[in-house]
ZATOR-80367 format. One record per residue (C-alpha): residue in one letter; residue number from 1; x, y, z. Coordinates in Angstrom, 3 decimals, decimal comma, padded with zeros to 6 digits. Example, Ala and Ser with C-alpha at 12.3 -4.5 7.8 and 13.67 -1.06 7.14 Angstrom:
<sites>
+-----+-----+----------+----------+----------+
: res :   n :        x :        y :        z :
+-----+-----+----------+----------+----------+
:   a :   1 :  012,300 : -004,500 :  007,800 :
:   s :   2 :  013,670 : -001,060 :  007,140 :
+-----+-----+----------+----------+----------+
</sites>
This chain:
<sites>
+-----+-----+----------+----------+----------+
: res :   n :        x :        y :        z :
+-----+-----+----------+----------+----------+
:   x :   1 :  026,693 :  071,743 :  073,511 :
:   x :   2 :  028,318 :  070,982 :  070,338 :
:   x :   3 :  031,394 :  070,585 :  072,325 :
:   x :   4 :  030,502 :  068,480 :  073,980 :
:   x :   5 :  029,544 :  066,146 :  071,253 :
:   x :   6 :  032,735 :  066,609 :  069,272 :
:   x :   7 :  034,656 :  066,109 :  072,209 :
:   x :   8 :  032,538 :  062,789 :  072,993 :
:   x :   9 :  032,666 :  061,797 :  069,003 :
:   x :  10 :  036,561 :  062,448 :  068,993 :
:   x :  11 :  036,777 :  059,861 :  072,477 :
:   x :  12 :  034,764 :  057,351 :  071,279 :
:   x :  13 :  036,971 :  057,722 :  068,089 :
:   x :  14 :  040,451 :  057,297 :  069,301 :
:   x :  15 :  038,612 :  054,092 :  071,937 :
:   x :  16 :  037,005 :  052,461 :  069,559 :
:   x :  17 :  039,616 :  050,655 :  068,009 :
:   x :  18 :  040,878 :  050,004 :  071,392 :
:   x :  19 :  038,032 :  048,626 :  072,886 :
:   x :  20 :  037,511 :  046,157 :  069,452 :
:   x :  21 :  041,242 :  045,154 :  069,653 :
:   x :  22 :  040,669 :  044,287 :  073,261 :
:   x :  23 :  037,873 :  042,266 :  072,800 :
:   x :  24 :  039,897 :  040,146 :  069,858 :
:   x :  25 :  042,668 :  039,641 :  072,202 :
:   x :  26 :  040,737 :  038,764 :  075,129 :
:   x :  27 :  039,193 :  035,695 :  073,264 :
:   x :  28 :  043,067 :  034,748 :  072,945 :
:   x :  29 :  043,734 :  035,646 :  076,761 :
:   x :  30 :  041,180 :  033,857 :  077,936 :
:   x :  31 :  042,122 :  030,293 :  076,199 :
:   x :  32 :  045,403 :  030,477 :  077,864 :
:   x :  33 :  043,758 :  030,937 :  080,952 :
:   x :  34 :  041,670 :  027,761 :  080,596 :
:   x :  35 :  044,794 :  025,814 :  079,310 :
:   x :  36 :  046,476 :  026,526 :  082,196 :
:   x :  37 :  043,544 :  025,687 :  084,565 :
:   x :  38 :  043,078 :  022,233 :  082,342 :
:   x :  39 :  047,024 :  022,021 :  082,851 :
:   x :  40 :  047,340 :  022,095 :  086,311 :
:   x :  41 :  044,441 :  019,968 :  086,598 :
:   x :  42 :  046,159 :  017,388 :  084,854 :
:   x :  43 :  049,211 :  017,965 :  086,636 :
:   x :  44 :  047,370 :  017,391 :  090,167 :
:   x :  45 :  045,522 :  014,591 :  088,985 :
:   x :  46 :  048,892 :  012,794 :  087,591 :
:   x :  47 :  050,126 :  013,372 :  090,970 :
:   x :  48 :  047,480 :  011,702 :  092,718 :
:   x :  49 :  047,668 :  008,553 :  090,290 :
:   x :  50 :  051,600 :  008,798 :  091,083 :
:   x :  51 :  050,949 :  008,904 :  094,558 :
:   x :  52 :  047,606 :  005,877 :  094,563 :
:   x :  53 :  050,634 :  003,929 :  092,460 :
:   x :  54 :  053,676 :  004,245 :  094,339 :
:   x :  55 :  051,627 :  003,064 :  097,621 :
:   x :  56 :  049,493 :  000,325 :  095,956 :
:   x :  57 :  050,767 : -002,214 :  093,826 :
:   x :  58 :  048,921 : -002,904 :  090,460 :
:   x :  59 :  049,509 : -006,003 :  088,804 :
:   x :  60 :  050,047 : -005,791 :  084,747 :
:   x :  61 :  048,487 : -009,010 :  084,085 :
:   x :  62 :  045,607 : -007,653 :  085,805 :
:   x :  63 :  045,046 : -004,487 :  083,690 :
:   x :  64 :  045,383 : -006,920 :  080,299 :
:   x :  65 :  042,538 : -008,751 :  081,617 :
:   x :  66 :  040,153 : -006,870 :  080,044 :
:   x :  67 :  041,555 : -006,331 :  076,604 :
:   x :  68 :  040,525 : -008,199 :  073,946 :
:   x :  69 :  042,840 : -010,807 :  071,633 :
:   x :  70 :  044,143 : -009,745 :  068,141 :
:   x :  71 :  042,084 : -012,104 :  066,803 :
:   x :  72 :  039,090 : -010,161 :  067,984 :
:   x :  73 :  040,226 : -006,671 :  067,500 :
:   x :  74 :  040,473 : -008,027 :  063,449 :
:   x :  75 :  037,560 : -009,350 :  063,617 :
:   x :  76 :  035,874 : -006,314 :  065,159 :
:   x :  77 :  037,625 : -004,425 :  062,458 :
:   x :  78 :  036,458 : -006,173 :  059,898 :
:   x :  79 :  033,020 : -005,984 :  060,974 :
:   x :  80 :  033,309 : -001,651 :  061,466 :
:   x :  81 :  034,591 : -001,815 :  058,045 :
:   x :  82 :  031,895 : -003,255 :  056,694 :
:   x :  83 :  029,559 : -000,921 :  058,130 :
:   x :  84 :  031,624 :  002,358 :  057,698 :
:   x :  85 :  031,253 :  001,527 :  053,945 :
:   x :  86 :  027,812 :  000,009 :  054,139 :
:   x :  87 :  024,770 :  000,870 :  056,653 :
:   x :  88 :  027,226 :  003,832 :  058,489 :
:   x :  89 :  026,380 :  005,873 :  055,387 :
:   x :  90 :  023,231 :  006,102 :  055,667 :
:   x :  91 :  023,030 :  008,491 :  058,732 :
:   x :  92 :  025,680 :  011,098 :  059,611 :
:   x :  93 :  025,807 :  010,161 :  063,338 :
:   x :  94 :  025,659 :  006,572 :  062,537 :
:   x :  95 :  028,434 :  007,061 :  060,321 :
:   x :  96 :  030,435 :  009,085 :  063,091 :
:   x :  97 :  029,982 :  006,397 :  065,731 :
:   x :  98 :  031,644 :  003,352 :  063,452 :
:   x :  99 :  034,448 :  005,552 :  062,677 :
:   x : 100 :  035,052 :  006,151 :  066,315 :
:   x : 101 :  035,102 :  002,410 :  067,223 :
:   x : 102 :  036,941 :  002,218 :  064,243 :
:   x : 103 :  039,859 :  004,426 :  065,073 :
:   x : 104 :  039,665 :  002,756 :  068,794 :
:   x : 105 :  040,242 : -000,497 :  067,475 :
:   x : 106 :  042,781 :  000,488 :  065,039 :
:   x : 107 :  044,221 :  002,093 :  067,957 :
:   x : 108 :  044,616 : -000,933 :  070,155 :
:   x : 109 :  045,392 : -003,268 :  066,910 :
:   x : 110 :  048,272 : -000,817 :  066,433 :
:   x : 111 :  049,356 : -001,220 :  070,304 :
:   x : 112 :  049,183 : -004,949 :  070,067 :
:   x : 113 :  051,458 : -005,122 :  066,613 :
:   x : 114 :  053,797 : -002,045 :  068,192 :
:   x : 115 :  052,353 :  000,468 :  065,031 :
:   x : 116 :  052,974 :  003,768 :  065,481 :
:   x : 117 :  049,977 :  006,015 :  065,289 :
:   x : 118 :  048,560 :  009,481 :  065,854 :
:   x : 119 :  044,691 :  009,277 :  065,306 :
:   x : 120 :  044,285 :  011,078 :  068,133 :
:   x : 121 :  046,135 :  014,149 :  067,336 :
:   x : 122 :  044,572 :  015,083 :  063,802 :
:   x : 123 :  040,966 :  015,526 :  061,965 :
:   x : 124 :  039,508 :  015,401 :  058,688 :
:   x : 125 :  041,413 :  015,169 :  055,266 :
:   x : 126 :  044,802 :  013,981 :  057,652 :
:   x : 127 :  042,497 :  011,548 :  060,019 :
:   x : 128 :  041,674 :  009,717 :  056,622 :
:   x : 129 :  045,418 :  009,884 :  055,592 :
:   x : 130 :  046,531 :  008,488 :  058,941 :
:   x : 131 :  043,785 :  006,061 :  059,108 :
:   x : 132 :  044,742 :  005,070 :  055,552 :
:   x : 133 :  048,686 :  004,743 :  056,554 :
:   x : 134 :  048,004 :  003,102 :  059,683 :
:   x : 135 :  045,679 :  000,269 :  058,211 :
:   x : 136 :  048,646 : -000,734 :  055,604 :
:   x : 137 :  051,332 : -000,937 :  058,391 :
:   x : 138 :  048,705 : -003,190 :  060,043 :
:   x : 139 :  048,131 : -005,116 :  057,339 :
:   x : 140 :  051,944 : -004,855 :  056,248 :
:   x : 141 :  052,634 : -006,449 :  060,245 :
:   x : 142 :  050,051 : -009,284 :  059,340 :
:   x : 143 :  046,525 : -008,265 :  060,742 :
:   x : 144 :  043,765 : -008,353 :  057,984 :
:   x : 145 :  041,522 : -005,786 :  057,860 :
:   x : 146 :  039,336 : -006,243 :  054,803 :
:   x : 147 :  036,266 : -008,818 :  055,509 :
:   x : 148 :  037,791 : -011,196 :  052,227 :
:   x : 149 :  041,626 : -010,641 :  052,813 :
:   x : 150 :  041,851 : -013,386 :  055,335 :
:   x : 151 :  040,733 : -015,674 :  053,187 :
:   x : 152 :  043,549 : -015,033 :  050,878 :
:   x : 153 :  045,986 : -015,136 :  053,477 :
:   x : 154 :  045,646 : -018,586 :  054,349 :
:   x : 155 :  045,584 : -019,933 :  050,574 :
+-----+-----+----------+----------+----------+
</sites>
């Protein structure tokens, strides 16, 4: 009987680290297999739109319908800066929500103007750095962002 044991003890031994190294590489293993699921998803649905486009034609002017002047992406700006620094702080999700619409207007502002940005790509400490950099080559191109600063401009 006690052979048994110390044969089972000695087994579970030399598996154990194994079986835990396993599991910490599976976790690995597993997002590769969901990036390439998410990749060839993309890849078929790119397709498709290359496909829908190269047998439909889409007017330009069409698709810029629906976005808004520079004058009102400011002014929108403006406004969500206001609040980011006023009533946004007040509530966490709140405050989440303006800085979203935030960073989508300073997106578009930025695609107007021909700014290069990448607030899409980073969070925290270098979102605020980026979103810091990209407001001053917005207001550097001539947009102003602060709610007083286009007063100023015009004196």
């Amino acid at each position: 009987m006690h052979t048994v044991v110390l044969a089972l003890a000695l087994v579970a031994l030399v598996f154990l680290p194994c079986a835990v190294a396993l599991l910490i590489c599976a976790d690995g293993a597993v997002a590769r297999v969901r990036q390439r699921i998410r990749g060839r998803r993309d890849r078929r649905a790119l397709h498709i739109l290359d496909r829908t486009l190269t047998h439909q034609s889409i007017s330009l002017a069409a698709l810029d319908e629906h976005q808004p002047s520079i004058q009102q992406i400011a002014a929108d700006l403006r406004r969500l800066d206001r609040q980011r620094l006023g009533i946004a702080t007040r509530s966490k999700v709140w405050h989440a929500a303006v800085l979203l619409a935030y960073d989508d207007r300073l997106r578009l502002a930025s695609r107007c103007l021909g700014v290069c940005e990448h607030l899409d790509q980073l969070d925290g400490v270098d979102l605020e750095i980026e979103r810091v950099r990209v407001e001053g080559e917005l207001e550097a191109a001539g947009l102003s962002l602060r709610a007083g600063s286009h007063r100023h401009q015009d004196h």
